[in-house]
C-alpha positions in Angstrom: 11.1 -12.2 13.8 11.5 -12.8 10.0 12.5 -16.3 10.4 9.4 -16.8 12.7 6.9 -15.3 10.2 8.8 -17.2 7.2 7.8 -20.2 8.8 4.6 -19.3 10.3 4.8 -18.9 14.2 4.5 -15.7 14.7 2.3 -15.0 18.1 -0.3 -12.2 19.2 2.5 -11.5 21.2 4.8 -10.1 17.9 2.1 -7.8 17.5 1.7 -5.9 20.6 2.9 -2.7 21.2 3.2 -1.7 17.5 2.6 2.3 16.4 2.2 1.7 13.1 0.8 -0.9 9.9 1.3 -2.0 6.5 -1.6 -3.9 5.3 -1.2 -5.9 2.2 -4.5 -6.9 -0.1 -2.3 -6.5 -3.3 -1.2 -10.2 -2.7 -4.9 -11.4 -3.2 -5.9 -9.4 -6.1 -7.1 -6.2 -4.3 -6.7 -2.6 -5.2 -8.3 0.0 -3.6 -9.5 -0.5 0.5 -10.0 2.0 3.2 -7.6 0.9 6.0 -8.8 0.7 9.4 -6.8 1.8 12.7 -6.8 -0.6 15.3 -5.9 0.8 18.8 -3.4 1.3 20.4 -1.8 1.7 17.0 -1.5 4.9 15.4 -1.2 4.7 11.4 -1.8 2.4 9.2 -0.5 2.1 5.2 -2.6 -0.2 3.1 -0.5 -1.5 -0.4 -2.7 -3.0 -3.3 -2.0 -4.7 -6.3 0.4 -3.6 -8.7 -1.0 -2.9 -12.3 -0.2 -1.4 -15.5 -2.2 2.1 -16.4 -1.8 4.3 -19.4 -0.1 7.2 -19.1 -0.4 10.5 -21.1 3.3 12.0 -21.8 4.6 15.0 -24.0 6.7 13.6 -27.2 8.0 16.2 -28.9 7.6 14.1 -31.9 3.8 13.5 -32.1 1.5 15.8 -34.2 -0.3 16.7 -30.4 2.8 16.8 -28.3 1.7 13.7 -26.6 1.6 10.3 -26.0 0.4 7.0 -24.3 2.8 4.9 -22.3 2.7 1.8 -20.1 3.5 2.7 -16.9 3.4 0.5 -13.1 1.1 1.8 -10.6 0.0 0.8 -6.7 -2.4 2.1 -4.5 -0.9 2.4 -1.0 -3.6 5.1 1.4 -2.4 5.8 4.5 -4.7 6.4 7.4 -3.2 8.4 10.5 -4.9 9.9 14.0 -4.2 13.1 14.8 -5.2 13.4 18.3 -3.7 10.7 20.7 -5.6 10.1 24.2 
């Protein structure tokens, strides 16, 4: 299936029959999405771009005790039903 989807012939057929999602905007710039369930599927994990934040850390060392840092960060919500028919 990898080699297939490396070169682009996947079929609806591939899909069928799956339980479960990963849905990636990341690669076109997105970063936060509300993923939608399709049936018969039953969860779904969205991942969106990668990004640097700032983030507030203790350093022993600073007059406050803290500090700013670079630090990676994705979104990736997950979306699951509870109740199956």
């Amino acid at each position: 299936m990898r080699e297939r989807s490396d070169q682009g012939k996947l079929t609806a057929a591939d899909f069928e029959s799956s339980t479960f999602s990963i849905s990636s905007v990341g690669n076109i710039g997105g970063t936060y999405f509300v993923p939608t369930i399709l049936r018969p599927q039953v969860a779904i994990m969205a991942i969106g771009k990668a990004r640097k934040i700032a983030k507030y850390v203790e350093d022993s060392t600073k007059e406050d005790g803290y500090k700013f840092i670079p630090a990676d960060t994705v979104s990736a919500p997950q979306v699951y039903i509870i109740a199956i028919d």
